[in-house]
Structure formats: C-alpha cells, structure tokens
C-alpha positions in Angstrom: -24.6 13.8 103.7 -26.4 17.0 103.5 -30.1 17.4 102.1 -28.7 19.6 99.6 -25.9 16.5 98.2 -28.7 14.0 98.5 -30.8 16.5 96.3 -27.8 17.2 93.5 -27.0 13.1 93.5 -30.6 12.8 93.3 -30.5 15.1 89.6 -27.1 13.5 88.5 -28.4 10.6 88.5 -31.7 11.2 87.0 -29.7 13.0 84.3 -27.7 10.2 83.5 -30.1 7.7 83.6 -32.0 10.9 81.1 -29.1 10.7 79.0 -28.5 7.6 78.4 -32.4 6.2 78.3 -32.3 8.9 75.7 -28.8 7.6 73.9 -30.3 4.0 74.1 -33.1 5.4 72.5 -32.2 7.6 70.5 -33.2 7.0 66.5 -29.7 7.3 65.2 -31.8 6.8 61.3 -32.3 10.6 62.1 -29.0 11.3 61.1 -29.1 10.0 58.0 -30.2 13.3 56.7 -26.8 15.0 57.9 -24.2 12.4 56.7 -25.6 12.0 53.2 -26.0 16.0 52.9 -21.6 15.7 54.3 -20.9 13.3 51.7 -22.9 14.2 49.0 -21.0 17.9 49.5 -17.4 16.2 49.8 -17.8 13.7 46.4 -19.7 16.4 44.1 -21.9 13.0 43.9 -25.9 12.4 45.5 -25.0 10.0 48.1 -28.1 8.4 50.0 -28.6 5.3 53.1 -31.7 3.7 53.2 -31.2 2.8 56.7 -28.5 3.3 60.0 -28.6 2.0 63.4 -25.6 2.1 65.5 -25.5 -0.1 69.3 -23.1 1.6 71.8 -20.2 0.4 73.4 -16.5 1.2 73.4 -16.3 0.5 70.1 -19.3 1.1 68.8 -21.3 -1.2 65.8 -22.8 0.7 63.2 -25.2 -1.1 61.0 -25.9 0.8 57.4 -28.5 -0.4 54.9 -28.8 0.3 51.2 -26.0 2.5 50.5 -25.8 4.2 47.0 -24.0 6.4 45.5 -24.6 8.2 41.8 -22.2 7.4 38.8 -20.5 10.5 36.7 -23.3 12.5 35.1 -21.9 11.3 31.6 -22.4 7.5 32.9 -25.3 5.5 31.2 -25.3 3.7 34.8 -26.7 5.4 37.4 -25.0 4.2 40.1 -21.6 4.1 40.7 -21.7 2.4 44.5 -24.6 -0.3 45.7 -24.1 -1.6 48.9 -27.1 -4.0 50.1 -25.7 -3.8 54.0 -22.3 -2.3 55.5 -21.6 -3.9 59.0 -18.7 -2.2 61.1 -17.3 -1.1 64.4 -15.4 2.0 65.3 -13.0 2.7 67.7 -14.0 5.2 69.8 -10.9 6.1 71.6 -8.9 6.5 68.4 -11.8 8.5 66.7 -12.0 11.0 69.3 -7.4 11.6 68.6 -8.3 12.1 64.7 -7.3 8.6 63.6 -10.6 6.7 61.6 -10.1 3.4 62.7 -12.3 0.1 62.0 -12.0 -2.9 63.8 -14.6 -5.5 62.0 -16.3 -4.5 58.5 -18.8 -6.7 56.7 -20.1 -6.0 53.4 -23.0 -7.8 51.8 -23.4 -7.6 47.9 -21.8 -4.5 47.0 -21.5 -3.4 43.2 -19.1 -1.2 41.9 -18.7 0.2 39.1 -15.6 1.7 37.3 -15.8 3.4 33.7 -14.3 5.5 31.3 -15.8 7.7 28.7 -14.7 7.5 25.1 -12.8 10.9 25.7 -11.3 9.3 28.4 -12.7 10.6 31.5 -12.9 8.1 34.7 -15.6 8.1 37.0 -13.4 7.1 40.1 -12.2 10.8 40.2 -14.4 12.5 42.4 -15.1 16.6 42.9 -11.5 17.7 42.3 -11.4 20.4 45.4 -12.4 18.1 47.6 -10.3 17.4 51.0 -7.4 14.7 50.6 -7.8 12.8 54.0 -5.9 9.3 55.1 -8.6 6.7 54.2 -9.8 4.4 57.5 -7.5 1.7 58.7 -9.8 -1.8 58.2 -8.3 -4.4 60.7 -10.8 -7.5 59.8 -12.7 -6.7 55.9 -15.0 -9.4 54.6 -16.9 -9.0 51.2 -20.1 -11.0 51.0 -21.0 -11.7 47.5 -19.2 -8.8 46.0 -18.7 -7.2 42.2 -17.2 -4.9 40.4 -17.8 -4.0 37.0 -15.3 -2.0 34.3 -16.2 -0.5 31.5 -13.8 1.2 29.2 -16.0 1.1 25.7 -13.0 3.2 23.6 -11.0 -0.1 23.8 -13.7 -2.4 23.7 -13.1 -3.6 27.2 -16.3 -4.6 29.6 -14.8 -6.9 32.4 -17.6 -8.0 35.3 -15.9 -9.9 38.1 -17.3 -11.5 41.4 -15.0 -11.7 44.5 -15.6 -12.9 48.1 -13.0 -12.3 50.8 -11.7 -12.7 54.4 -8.6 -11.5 56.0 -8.6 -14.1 58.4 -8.4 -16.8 56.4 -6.1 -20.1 57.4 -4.1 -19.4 54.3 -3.4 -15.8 53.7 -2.7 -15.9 50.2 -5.9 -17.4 49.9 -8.0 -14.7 51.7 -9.8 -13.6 48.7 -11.3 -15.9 45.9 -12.3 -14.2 42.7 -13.3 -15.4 38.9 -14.2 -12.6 36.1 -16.1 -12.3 32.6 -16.7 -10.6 30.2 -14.7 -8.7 26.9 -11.0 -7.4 27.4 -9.7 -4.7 24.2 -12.7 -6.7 22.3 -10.9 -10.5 23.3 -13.4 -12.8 25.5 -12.0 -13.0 28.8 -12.5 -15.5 31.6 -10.0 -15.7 34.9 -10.1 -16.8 38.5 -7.8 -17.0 40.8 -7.0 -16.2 44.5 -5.0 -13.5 46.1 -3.9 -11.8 49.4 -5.7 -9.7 52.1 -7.5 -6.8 50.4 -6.0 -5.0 53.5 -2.7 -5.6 52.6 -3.0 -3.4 49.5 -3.4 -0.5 52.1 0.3 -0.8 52.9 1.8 0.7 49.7 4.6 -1.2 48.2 4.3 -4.9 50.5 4.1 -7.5 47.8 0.3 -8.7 47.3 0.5 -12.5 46.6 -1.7 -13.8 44.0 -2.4 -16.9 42.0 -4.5 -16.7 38.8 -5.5 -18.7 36.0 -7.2 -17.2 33.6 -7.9 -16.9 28.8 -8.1 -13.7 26.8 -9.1 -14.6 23.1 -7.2 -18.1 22.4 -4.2 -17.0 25.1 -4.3 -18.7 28.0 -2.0 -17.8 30.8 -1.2 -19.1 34.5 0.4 -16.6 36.9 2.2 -17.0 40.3 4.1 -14.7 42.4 3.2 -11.0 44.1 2.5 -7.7 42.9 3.6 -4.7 44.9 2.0 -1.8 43.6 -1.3 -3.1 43.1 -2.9 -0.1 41.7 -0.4 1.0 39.0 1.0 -2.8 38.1 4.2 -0.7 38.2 6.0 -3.7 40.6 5.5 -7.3 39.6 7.1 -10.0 40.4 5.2 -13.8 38.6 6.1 -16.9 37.3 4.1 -17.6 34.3 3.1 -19.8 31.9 1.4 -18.7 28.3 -0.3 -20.4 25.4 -1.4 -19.5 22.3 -2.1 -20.1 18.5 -0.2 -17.2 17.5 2.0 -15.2 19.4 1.0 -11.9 17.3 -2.2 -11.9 18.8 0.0 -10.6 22.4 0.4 -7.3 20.6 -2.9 -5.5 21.9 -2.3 -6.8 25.6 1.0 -6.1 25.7 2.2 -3.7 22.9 5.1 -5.7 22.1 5.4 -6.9 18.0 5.9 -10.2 17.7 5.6 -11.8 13.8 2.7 -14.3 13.3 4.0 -17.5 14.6 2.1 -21.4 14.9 0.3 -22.7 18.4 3.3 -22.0 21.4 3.5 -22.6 25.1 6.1 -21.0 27.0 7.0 -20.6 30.6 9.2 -18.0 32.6 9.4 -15.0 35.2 7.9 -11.5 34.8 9.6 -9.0 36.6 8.5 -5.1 36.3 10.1 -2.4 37.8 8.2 0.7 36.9 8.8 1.4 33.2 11.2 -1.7 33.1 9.9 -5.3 32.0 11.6 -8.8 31.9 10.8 -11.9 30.6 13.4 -13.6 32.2 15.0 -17.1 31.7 12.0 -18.1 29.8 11.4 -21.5 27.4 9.2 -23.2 25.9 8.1 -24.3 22.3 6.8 -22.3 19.5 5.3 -24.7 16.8 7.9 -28.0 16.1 10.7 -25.2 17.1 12.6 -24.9 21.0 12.9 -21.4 22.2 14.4 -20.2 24.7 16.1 -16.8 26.3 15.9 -13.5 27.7 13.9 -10.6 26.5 13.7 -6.8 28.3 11.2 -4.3 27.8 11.2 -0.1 28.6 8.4 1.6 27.9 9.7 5.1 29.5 10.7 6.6 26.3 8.2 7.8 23.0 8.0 4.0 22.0 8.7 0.6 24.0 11.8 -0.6 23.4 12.5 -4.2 23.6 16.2 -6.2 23.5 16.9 -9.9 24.2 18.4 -12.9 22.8 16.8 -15.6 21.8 18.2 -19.2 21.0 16.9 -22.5 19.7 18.3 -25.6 19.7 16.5 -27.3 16.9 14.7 -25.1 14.8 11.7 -25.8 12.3 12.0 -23.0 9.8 8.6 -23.0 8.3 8.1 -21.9 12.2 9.5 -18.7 10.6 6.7 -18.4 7.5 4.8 -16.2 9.1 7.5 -13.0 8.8 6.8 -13.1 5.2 3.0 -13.2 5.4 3.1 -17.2 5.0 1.0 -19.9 7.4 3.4 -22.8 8.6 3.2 -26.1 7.0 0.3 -27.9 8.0 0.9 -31.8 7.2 0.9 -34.7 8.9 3.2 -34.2 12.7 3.1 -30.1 11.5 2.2 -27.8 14.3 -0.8 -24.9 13.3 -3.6 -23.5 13.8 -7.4 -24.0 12.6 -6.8 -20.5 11.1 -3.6 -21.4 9.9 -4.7 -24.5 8.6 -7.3 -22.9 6.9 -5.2 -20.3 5.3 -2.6 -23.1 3.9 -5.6 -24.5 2.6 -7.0 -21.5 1.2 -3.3 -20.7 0.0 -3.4 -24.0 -1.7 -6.1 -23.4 -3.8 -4.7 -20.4 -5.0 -2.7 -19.8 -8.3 0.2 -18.1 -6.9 2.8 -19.2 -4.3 4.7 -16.1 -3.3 2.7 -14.8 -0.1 0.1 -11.6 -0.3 -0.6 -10.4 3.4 -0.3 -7.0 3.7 2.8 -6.2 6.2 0.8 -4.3 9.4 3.4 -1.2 9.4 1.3 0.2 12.2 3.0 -2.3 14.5 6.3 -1.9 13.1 6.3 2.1 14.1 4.8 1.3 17.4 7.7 0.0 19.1 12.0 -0.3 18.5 14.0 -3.5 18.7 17.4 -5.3 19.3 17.4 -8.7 19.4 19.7 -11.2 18.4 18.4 -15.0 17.4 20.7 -18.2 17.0 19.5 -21.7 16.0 21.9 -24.0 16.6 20.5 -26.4 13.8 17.6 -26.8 11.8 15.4 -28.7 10.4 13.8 -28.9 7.1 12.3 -31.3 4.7 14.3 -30.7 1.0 16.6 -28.1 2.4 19.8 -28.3 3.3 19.8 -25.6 6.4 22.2 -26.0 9.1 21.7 -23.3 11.5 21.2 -19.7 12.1 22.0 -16.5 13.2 20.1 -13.0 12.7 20.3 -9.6 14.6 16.9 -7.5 14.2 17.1 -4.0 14.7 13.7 -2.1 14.4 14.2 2.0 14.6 11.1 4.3 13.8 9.6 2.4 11.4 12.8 0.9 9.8 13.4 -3.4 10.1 17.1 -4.0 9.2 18.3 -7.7 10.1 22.2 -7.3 9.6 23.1 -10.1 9.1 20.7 -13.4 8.8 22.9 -16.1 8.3 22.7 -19.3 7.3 24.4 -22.2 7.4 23.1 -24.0 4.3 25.1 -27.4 2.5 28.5 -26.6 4.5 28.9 -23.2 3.4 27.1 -20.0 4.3 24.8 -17.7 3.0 24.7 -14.5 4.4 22.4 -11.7 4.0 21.4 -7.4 5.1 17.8 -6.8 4.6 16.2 -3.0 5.5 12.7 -2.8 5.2 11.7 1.0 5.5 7.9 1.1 7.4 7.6 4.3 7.6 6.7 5.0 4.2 2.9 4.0 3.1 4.3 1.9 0.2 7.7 0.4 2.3 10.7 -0.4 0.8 13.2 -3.3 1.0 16.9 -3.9 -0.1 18.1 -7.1 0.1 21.8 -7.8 -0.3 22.5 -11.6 -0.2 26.1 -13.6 -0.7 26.1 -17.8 -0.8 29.3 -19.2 -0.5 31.2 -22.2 -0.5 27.8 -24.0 -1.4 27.9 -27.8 -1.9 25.9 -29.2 -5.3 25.0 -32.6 -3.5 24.2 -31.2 -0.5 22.2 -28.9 -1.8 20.2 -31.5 -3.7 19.8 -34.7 -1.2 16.8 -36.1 -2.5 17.9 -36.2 -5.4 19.7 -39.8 -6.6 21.6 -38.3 -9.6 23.1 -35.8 -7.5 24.2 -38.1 -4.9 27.9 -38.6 -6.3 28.5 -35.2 -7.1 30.9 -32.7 -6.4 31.5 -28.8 -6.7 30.7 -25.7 -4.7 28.4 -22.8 -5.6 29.2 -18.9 -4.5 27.5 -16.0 -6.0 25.7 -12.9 -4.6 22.3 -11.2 -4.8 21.8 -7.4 -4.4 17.6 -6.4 -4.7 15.4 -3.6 -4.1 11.5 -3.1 -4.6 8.9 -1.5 -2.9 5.4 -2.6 -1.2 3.1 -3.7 1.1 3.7 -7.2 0.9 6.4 -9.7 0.5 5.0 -10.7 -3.6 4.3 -6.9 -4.1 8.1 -6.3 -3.0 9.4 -9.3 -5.1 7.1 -8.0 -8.2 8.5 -4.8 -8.3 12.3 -5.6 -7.7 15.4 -4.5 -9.5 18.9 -5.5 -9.1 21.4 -8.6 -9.9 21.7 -12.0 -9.1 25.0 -13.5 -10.2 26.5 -17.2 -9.1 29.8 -19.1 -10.0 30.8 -23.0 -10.0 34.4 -24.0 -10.5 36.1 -27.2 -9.9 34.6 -30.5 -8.9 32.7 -33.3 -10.4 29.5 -34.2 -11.6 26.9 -37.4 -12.5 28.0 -37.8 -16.4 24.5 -39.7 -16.2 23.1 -36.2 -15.1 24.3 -34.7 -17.9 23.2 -37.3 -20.2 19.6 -37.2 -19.0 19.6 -33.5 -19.9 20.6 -34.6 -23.2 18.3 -37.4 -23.3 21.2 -39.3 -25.0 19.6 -42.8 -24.7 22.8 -44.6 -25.9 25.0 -43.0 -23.1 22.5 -43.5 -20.3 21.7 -47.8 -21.5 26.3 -47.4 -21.4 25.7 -45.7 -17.7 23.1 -47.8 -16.2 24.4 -51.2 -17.5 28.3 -50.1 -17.4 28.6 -48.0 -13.9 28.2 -44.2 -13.8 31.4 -41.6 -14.2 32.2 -38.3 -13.6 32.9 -35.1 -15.7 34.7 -32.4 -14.7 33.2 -29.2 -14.1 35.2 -26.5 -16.0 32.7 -24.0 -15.0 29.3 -22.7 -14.2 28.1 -19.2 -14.5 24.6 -18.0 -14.1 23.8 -13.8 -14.1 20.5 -12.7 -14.0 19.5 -8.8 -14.2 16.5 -8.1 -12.6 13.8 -5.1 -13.7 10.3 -4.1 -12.7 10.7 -7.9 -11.1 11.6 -10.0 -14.1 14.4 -11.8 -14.1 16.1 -12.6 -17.2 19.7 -14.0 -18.4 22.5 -12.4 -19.1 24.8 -15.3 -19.1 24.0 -18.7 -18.8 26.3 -21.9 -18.7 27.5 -25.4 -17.6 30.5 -26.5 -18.8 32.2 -29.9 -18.0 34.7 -31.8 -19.8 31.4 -33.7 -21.2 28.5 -31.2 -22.3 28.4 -27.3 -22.7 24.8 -26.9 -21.4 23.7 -22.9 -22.4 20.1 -21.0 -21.1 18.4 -18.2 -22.0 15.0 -16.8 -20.9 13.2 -15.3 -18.0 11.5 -15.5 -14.6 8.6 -13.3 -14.1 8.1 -12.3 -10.2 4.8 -10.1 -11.3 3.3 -13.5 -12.6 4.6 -16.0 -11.3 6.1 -17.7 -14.6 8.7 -19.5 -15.8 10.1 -19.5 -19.2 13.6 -20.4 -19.3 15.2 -22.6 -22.2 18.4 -24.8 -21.4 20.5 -25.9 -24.7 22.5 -29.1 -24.0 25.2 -29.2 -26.2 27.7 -33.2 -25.7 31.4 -32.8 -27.0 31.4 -36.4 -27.6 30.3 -38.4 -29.9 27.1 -41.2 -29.6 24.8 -43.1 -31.4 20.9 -42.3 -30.5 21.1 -39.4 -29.4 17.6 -37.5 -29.6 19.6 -34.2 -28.1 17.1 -31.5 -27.5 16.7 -28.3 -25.8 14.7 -28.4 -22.3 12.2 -26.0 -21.6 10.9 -24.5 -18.6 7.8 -22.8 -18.6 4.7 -22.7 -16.7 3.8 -20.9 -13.3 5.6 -21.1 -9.8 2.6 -23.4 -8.7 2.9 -25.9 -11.5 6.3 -25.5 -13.4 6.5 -27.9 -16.5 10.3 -29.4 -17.5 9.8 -30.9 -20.6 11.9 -31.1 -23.9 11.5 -28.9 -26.8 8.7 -31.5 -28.6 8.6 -29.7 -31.6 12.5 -29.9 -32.1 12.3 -33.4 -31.1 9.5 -34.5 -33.1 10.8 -32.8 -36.3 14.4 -35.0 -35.7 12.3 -38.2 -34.9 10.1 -37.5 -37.7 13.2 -36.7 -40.2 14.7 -40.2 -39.1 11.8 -42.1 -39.3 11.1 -40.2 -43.5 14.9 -41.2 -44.7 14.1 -44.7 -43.6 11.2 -45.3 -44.9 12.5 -44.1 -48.3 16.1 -45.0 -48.4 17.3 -48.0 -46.3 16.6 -48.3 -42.6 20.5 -48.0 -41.9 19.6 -44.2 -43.0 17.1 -43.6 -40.5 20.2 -43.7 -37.7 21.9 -40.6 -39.7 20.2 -38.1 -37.8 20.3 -39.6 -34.5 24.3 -39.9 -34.5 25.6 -37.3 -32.6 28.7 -35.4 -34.0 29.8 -33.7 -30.5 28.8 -30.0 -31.6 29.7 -28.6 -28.0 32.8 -26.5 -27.4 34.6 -25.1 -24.6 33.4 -22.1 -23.4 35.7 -19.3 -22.2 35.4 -20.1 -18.7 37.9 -17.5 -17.3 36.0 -14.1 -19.2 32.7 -15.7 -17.9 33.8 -15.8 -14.4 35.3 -12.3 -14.6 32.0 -11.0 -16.0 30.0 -12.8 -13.6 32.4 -11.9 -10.7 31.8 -8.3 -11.7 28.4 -8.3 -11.3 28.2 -10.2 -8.1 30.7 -7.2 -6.6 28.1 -5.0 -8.0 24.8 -7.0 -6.2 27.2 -7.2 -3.6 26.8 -3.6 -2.1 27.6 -4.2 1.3 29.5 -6.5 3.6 26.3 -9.5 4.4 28.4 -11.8 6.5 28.9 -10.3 9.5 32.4 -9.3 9.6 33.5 -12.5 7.6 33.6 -11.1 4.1 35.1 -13.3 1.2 37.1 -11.8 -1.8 35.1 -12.8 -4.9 38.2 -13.3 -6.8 38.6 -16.4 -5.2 35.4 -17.7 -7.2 
C-alpha cells in the first residue's frame, strides 16, 4: 500500500471514529427546540418535551420526557395531552422508504383530555389546514397508568376513566383492562371491563372484542361481543343483559320512548349496522309480566323509527299503569320501585283516583313507532281479563293504538284510541265496543253473582282534550250506551236491592231462584266530562229496577239513584231507592234513609195508635213494578251505541248491533 492510501485510511478512519464519537455523543435534547417548533406549526397547538434522548442502533430507542400539549384556547384545562414518559423504537430502514413504523412503545401515565364546548366545538380537531398523513404503525403499545378524561358540559356528561394495556397479553381479548367514573347526560356512571388490543382498532372495520360491566343512574347493564367501528359505534355486534327500575329512564341513552314501566331485567343481542339497530330475540321480565320479542331501530331519517313485536305469555296488567300516568300496584308479591312505591303511597293519600302526570309530549314527537303487542293471558286481581292484543302506531306527534283488544269474561272488548301530541293541550278520541260480556264472569268475587247468567254489549265513543289522562277524562264528550238481553239472574240479588227482608229469610232458608232478564239498558251522554243518564233499566220477570243521576269525571263524584220497583207481592218489604254518592276514592251505597225512615216511622205511628196488626200495612208490598218496553229501549239504546260507535274497534271483526 502506497504512503498516500495509508495516509487517506488513516483520515477515513479518524472521520469515522469523529463521526460517530460525535453521534455517540451528541446531545440529541438539542433538538427539542426543532421538533416542538414542527409540531407546534402542524397542530395550531404549543407543543413542548421536557426531555429526549435517543441510543442508536438499527432500530433506534428514543426516550421522551414530559410531553405536553395545550388544550383549545376556549378549554378551562390547559392541557389537552400529559405524557410523564414515552418509550419507543423506530425502524430505521422503513423510516428512511416514508413508512413511520414503531416496533415497541411504552407510555407511562398519560392524560388525555377530550371536550366539547357548549356550542359544540371539540377539541380533538386540530388546525384544519394541516397535512393529513397515515398515522405510525404501533407493533407492541403498552399504557402504564393511563387516563382519559371527557367532558361534554351541554349534556351534562363528565366521564374520567383509567385504562392499562398490553398487546401481548396471554388472552387477547383481555389486553386492555379499564374501569370509568364519573356523570353521563347528568346519570352517575361507573363501568369496567376489558377489551382487545388498542392496536387492533388501527385496522378499520376488524371486530374489537370487549367485555364490560358497567350502571348509569339505576340501569345496570352487562355487555359481550365486538365492536367494529370503534370510533363511530356505527358496527356492534353484543350480547346484553339490562336492568332497571323503569324502563323510561333508557330514553336519554338511547332516544327510544318507552312508557314508565316497574323494576325489569332483560337479556338479548344488539346488532348495529350503521343507522340500523336490533334488539334481537330478546326476553326477560318487566315487573310480575314476561316479555319477550324482537324490536328494530333506524335512526337515518328526521326521527328514529322503531318497529317490533312484542309478546307475553302471562301478563300483569297493572305492569301497564304507567301509560296512563299511574305507578303499579305495590302490595304484598307486587313488583316496584322505591319511587314507585312512594308515589302509590303518595297517590294513596290523595283525594282523587284518576291519574295526574302530565303526558311528556316531547318524547312522543321525538321518535315514530309500529309495534304490535299480544299477551296471551293475563292476570289480574277483580278483573276478568283474558288476554290481549294492541298495535301502536306513533306518527309526528300522533299515538293511535288501532285496535287494543281485550279479551275480558269470554267476550271482547275492543277499542281505537288517537292521542294527538302535537298540539300543546293533546287530544284523545276513544271509540270502545264490549261484546258478548258475561255478568258472572264479570263479577267473580262476588257470591250473589255466582249463579248468574246474561251477556253485556254496548259501545263507547269519547273525546276530550289535555295533558293528562284525568284532564282528558274531565273534559270529555260523547256516549256510552250498553244492552243486556236474555239470561238469568240471583232473584236473591234482586231482593237485596230491594231490601225485601221476607223474600230474602224465603231465599236463604228455601234455596235461591232465578228471574229472567227481559232486559237491561244503560245510556249515558257525556258533556264537559259528566256523565249523566239518559236511560236507565233492569228488567226481569221479578223487579223493574230504574236510575237516574250523574257521574262527574271533573270531581270525581258519584251521584246516581237506582229505584227498585218488585212485580210481586210480599210481606216486609221496606222497598227503597239506593243511592250512590260520594267520590271515586270512597263511594257510599246506601239506601234512601230518609224514604226508609219516613215508611218505618209511618208503620211504627199506625201501630201504636190503631192495633199492632196495622203497623204491617205499610210494609206489604203491592207489586207496583211493570214491564218496561224492552224492545223501544233497546232500539234507542242501539241507536246511540251506532252513534259512539264511530269507527270499526275490533280489528276487522265487527259485530252488527242489531243483534243486541
């Protein structure tokens, strides 16, 4: 080798040994300057390390301290981004084609925090010019101690939760492990849970697996399955299971109206597809009441729309109080709520019986409906309800259920009701037709009525206006018209409306009877809600019993006045009219004790000053009662039911009233 290439290997290697002496010692911190001047340019956002080291290699380790990075200027935080320490290597080969790619990355304690103004602004969007570029490809992320924080103060949402990760963990659908606190749309919130790689949410549209348990307010909710589109929630796919005390309170996390309803725990699958959502195959129990059935939701047009069907097998109807404004019942093996409970209670004390909660039409114009509900039977103390069947439609604002029917002592009664919401003071019509109903059945408790006979049919055609179901009730107008024919009847019954004391000692020591019902008409006209009689009888082959009166909705009162009137003649009879007055809450059936005490008192006179045989005079009954015209009363009633009638309420199984 020449001097002169001993003298350039000689430099070359003093270079490099210059070079890197000067890499290895370089004070990369230096640099700081540069990158946080680069970033703070690209994110329209101060940006600012407190410390960087890097050790060299093929792919080299770069060591960051104290990373921060400012919050929106209308932020009360200041920070948007705290990193304590970022740990992470880089391939250099793949840096130097274009492609940002990082091997290992550690982060201890970072803090993030998301937000959005009350005008809606977010403080995740960054400078708007800035360069779109393909975010870094993270082979191995681990999150030491980490948290992120969202604040959204317009819906009363402040959510703060802590998360610690590695993606590779033995189980990979348990690589991260999070819980969270805090206030969601103004519900206390508490969850925790496990999920997936955070690296797998970089590949768009994989399914992210996840497993959560978690309560907002008094719902409490367990989740299972995967979520695809991870930041939209546009793709789900869970298994779930929810409870609640009342399944109204879903309506500000989800958006869907649901009536007030008692304590519930259902289970199911969630499936969303975009705009689409499905409660699919889902069951569970909502108060003493099954449920069970398929519901869909799209939210892609100027409302949500929901459709489903529903079905019970046994249903409790006072499960169903709470579409009228009522609380269920709350005795003994009853299913409520402490707020229920305390509203029944509060309701109890009360003076009035027909409920006052104001109907929320906000939530009836936030959404449309078509669901369809069948009860296959039902159960309920004192009322003889055997199953049911109602299709709710809910468009803009208007709640028609066409029909609700139901079947009640082996006949049917069968109902339209449109409730217009869009109106600030709604209105309701309400046409209603009972058919074929059976007197026993209808009465089961009660012993007298046990040997009876007879159907009822009649119709019931309403309209009012107001924000609540008494308000609607109390301002009604319309018809209410019903018709008996045929059948039999307690005699004893009868007598005990006559309070004929010789005829009920001959009934309870001699065996009961019958009497033959000729007929029984009862039509009611209805105005500014009070109800009062047009027509008024019951007449059987024993006793022509007439009313009069009213029933006042506005009030609450009763004062109705029925005139028993025997066609056969008896000894100690004290016949007298019975009155019924009073309130809803506490109705008093009593005989007319004037009327009675003035015939007592007559009797008791003309014996005391005649001969005691005398006294008996005014207690023999002469059998004043006649027959009434039983076939113009049923036309006139029959009439008026066509008229309350207004519309077909069975569904497509119509009945001719001449039948009646």
């Amino acid at each position: 080798m020449s001097r002169l290439h001993k003298s350039l290997a000689l430099i070359f290697a003093f270079l490099f040994v210059a070079v890197g002496a000067t890499i290895l010692l370089f004070d990369w911190d230096m640099l700081r300057g540069y990158v946080e001047r680069q970033v703070t340019k690209k994110t329209g956002r101060e940006f600012s390390i407190g410390q960087m080291d890097v050790d060299l290699s093929f792919t080299p380790r770069i060591y960051l301290k104290n990373i921060k990075l400012a919050n929106a200027s209308w932020s009360k935080e200041r920070l948007m981004l705290d990193i304590d320490a970022a740990d992470f290597t880089l391939d250099i080969r793949k840096f130097i084609g274009g492609h940002m790619v990082l091997p290992d990355v550690v982060l201890s304690n970072p803090k993030v925090m998301l937000e959005e103004s009350p005008s809606g602004e977010r403080n995740w969007v960054l400078k708007q010019d800035q360069e779109k570029s393909a975010p870094p490809v993270i082979t191995r992320l681990r999150i030491d101690k980490g948290a992120l924080t969202f604040y959204a103060p317009a819906i009363k949402t402040d959510v703060r939760a802590e998360l610690n990760t590695d993606s590779v963990a033995a189980d990979p659908t348990s690589a991260m492990k999070f819980h969270a606190n805090g206030t969601f749309k103004g519900l206390q919130l508490h969850a925790e849970g496990q999920g997936g790689s955070v690296l797998s949410l970089q590949n768009d549209g994989a399914p992210y697996p996840i497993q959560a348990t978690g309560r907002i307010g008094d719902t409490s909710a367990d989740i299972k399955g995967s979520i695809s589109e991870f930041a939209s929630l546009s793709a789900l796919d869970l298994a779930f299971k929810l409870r609640g005390q009342d399944m109204s309170k879903l309506y500000p996390l989800s958006g869907v109206v649901i009536p007030p309803t008692p304590p519930y725990s259902i289970n199911g699958r969630l499936i969303r597809d975009g705009p689409s959502w499905r409660l699919n195959n889902f069951s569970g129990k909502v108060g003493d009441s099954d449920l069970a059935g398929d519901i869909h939701v799209d939210s892609a047009g100027v409302r949500p729309s929901l459709t489903g069907e529903l079905r019970s097998r046994v249903l409790d109807i006072d499960d169903l109080a709470g579409i009228i404004g009522a609380p269920p019942k709350t005795g003994p093996g009853e299913t409520a709520s402490p707020a229920q409970k305390q509203s029944a209670a509060k309701l109890a004390m009360d003076s009035h019986v027909l409920p006052d909660k104001p109907f929320r039409l906000n939530r009836l114009r936030a959404m449309d409906a078509d669901v369809k509900f069948k009860a296959d039977s039902i159960r309920r103390e004192g009322l003889p309800l055997d199953n049911l069947f109602a299709h709710v439609v809910l468009r803009d604002g208007v709640l028609k259920l066409a029909p609700l029917n139901f079947g009640v002592a082996g006949g049917q009664l069968a109902s339209n009701i449109a409730l217009n919401g869009k109106l600030d003071k709604p209105t309701v019509e309400v046409n209603t037709q009972f058919n074929k109903l059976r007197l026993n059945e209808l009465f089961p408790g009660v012993e007298l009525t046990r040997t009876s006979a007879g159907t009822l049919s009649g119709s019931a055609g309403l309209s009012g206006e107001g924000n609540s179901f008494a308000k609607l009730l109390a301002s009604a107008d319309g018809e209410i018209a019903a018709v008996m024919t045929g059948g039999k009847i307690s005699n004893l019954l009868l007598e005990v409306v006559g309070i004929d004391g010789g005829e009920i000692i001959k009934y309870l020591l001699g065996g009961d009877r019958n009497a033959t019902i000729r007929c029984a008409v009862a039509d009611f006209k209805v105005t500014d809600g009070v109800m009062k009689t047009n027509v008024f009888v019951f007449d059987t082959t024993d006793t022509n019993i007439t009313g009069e009166g009213v029933i006042n909705l506005q009030n609450e009162t009763l004062d109705l006045r029925l005139n028993p009137l025997p066609k056969d003649k008896s000894i100690l009879s004290i016949r007298s009219p019975l009155n019924a007055k009073g309130s809803f809450k506490n109705p008093d059936f009593a005989p007319d004790k004037e009327a009675l005490a003035a015939r007592g008192g007559a009797a008791l006179l003309l014996g005391a000053l005649v001969n005691p045989l005398v006294a008996l005079i005014p207690l023999i009954e002469t059998g004043p009662g006649k027959d009434s015209d039983c076939q113009e009363l049923i036309a006139t009633a029959t009439k008026d039911m066509k008229k309350a009638a207004k519309v077909d309420t069975s569904g497509g199984r119509g009945r001719n009233f001449e039948q009646y």
